[in-house]
Steps between C-alpha positions, in 0.01 A plus 500: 500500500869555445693206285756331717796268314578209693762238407320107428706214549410157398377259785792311661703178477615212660722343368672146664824339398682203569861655480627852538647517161130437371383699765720817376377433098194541578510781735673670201241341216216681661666842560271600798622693760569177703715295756655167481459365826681147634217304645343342651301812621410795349255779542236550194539720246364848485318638169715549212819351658624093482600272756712237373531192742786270490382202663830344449335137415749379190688278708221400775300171504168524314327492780650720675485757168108448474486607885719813429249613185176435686670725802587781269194545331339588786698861497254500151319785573262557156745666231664279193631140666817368265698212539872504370613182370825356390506542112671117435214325744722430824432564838174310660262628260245275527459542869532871493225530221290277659505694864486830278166370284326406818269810601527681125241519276793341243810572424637648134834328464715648228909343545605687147853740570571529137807761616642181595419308187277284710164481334134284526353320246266266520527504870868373467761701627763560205864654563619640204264347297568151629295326732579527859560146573706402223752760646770469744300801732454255776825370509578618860151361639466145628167459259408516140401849337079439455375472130274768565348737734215279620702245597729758715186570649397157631133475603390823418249497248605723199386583136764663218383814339652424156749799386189574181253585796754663649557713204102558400336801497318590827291436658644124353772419816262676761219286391709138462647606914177559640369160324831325646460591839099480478567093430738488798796507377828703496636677141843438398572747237716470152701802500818583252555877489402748765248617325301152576552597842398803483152365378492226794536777752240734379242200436596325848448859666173538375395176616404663841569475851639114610737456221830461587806494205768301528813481252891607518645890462372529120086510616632740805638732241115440297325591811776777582393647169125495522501629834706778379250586237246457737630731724531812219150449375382523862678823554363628146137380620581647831566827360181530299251375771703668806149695615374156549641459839771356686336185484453503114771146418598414152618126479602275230352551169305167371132341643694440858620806618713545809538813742809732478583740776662814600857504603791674514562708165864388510499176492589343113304228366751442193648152449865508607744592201747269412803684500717238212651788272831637509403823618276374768780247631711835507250736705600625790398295806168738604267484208273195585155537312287320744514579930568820676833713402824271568765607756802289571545441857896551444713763355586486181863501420653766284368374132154418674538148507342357860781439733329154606623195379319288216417153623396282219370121636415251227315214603365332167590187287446664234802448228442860387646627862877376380503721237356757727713508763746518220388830388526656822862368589653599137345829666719529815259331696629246733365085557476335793396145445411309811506158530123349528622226800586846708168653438294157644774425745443741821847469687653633140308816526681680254457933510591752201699844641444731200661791655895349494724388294738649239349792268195472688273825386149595690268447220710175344276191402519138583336273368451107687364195418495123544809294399309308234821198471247268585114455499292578779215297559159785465395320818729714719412841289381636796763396740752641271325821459475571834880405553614771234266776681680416790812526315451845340283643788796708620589656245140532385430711799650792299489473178288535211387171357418297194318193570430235229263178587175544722636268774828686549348831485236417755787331750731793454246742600346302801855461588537907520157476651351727186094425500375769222664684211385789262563385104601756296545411190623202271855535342393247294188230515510323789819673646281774765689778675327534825584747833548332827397747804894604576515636172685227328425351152433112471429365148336122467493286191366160369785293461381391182468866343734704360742489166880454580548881563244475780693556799727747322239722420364497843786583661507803273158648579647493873820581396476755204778520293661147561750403248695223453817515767310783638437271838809474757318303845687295729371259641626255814327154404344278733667236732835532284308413142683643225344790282402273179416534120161425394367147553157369470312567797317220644175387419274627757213414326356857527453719257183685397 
């Protein structure tokens, strides 16, 4: 019998999300060939590739979040089940875990992102080493930051996996998870390094089919991992049993395999690469590591910069944006602040024109945000979003964009009526590079991520070679508001 060499990838994933920067992270985290897709609906995923759902649920009433969960899991076709969650606690987590426990065998819940300096211990979220609710984190929500993760979680019965079982030799954390969910209950996992999630992945993967995971862009990037290992020792095992037969499977190594299946030779299983250095911020725009082969949809100008404009929208309260936004402007970029009683008021309707105004250039960048003179109560967070993706929508239409904040990413994109995207790669964590189906790039952040350089250095993995007075747009601002200096941008209440 001749030896045939097929390619194994590891079983799919679904993924949900309750905002599209979150959505985007984790899209990136697991570095399957996937699609982030603007819910609610979505079509399963196929073998080897993810389907990341953004049920769009942050700002919803719990009720209406639980209803949006339980309708999403039903695209759950077999495959790895994850559930992204917000990293500081927020959003209707209890509801959302509760709808997403109901029908699972358990759920592994792991809420670690030590990138972020947001670790678990004890089952206490810590930021930074200091405990979650002793923090200001929750300053723009109209509760108190929980003292720990059970208490986020409401009424769900849970158990912490203390960070030593975590950290004991298998079959240790495999053992203490089945025992967990054998009693009934749901295990919240210590985690401090990635290496602890690394462990909780493998263990919670062996644990069978039923188990679903649950936990923010840190145990996608675990899983991400494993599955990526998975996938070569398949191929290897494929290889040396090919006169088996074509129906010959290799699935995940442990007491609980699962199946693995042919596919398409060309399609990359490795995590997406987080493009931070200096000479990946100064690649030519063309050399994305996950996704098929990039092609601008417009011509490049002469030094092979895109000739689209850059349209950076920052929607977050966090303080970090000012300096930000500073960055960017000592750059050449131009701000636009707009005045948050125009963006709730609907007679104002204020609209950006990126393509006049003195010095204007094709691929200049603007950058807009919220007049931040004078808090904004996080009640109207989604009122105001929705007024600034009215606001930019024109000039949105043809650029490229930076989007910071879940909620104003998701409104900006309904408004241009965008309902999937390809990620290609992070430029750093949590700031994805995705392809929209014109051709244009679109890059979605937390709000809360990103050092004060953050914005800078995206705009120079879309723009390569940006230097400081390099940038010459013009911009016409809205409804007669003047082009501004930085200013805090108002607290939306938002950010990831």
């Amino acid at each position: 019998m001749s030896r045939t060499t097929r390619t194994v990838l590891p079983p799919r994933v679904f993924a949900l999300a309750d905002d599209l920067s979150g959505a985007a992270e984790v899209a990136a985290a697991l570095g399957l060939r996937g699609r982030i897709v603007l819910g609610p609906a979505t079509a399963p995923p196929r073998d080897g590739e993810s389907v990341v759902l953004d049920l769009d649920t942050r700002q919803l009433a719990p009720e209406d979040a639980a209803s949006a969960v339980r309708a999403a899991l039903e695209y759950a076709d077999g495959g790895v089940v994850l559930k992204k969650i917000d990293s500081l606690l927020r959003g209707n987590l209890a509801a959302e875990t509760a709808a997403y426990a109901t029908g699972a065998r358990g759920v592994v819940i792991a809420p670690a992102l030590p990138v972020a300096g947001r670790t678990v211990r004890e089952g206490v979220v810590n930021l930074h080493g200091t405990a979650l609710h002793t923090t200001d984190a929750w300053r723009a929500e109209r509760g108190a930051a929980p003292v720990s993760v059970g208490a986020a979680l409401g009424g769900v019965p849970t158990r912490v996996v203390p960070l030593a079982t975590v950290r004991a030799p298998e079959p240790g954390l495999h053992d203490r998870l089945r025992a967990v969910v054998a009693e009934g209950y749901h295990p919240v996992c210590d985690a401090e390094t990635d290496a602890d999630l690394d462990a909780i992945a493998e263990a919670a993967l062996r644990l069978g089919p039923g188990i679903r995971l649950m936990g923010t862009g840190g145990l996608a990037a675990a899983l991400g991992r494993r599955l990526a290992q998975v996938a070569q020792v398949a191929q290897v095992a494929q290889v040396a049993h090919a006169d088996l037969g074509a129906g010959a499977g290799v699935g995940l190594p442990g007491r609980d395999g699962d199946r693995a299946a042919e596919a398409d030779p060309d399609r990359s299983t490795e995590p997406a690469r987080d493009c931070s250095t200096e000479a990946d911020l100064d690649r030519p725009t063309g050399t994305d590591t996950v996704g098929p082969a990039r092609a601008d949809a417009v011509s490049p100008a002469p030094d092979g910069t895109p000739t689209r404009p850059l349209l950076v929208v920052v929607g977050t309260a966090e303080p970090t944006a000012v300096a930000q936004i500073a960055q960017l402007v000592a750059a050449g970029a131009r701000h636009v602040t707009l005045p948050a009683h125009t963006l709730t008021d609907r007679s104002a309707r204020p609209t950006l024109n990126i393509r006049t105004g003195v010095g204007y250039t094709p691929h200049g960048v603007t950058v807009v945000s919220i007049d931040g003179s004078h808090a904004v109560d996080p009640g109207v967070a989604r009122g105001l979003a929705v007024g600034l993706a009215r606001a930019v929508a024109e000039a949105a239409h043809e650029s490229d964009l930076v989007l910071t904040g879940g909620e104003t990413a998701r409104r900006v994109l309904d408004a241009l009526r965008i309902r999937e995207l390809l990620p290609l790669d992070q430029i750093h964590h949590g700031a994805v590079r995705s392809r929209t189906a014109d051709g244009r790039r679109v890059v979605t952040r937390p709000g809360s991520y990103g050092d004060t350089d953050s914005l800078l250095r995206i705009a120079r993995a879309l723009r390569p070679g940006l230097a400081p007075g390099a940038l010459r747009p013009g911009l016409a601002p809205p409804s007669g508001q003047p082009v501004a200096p930085p200013v805090q941008p108002a607290p939306l209440g938002e950010p990831t």
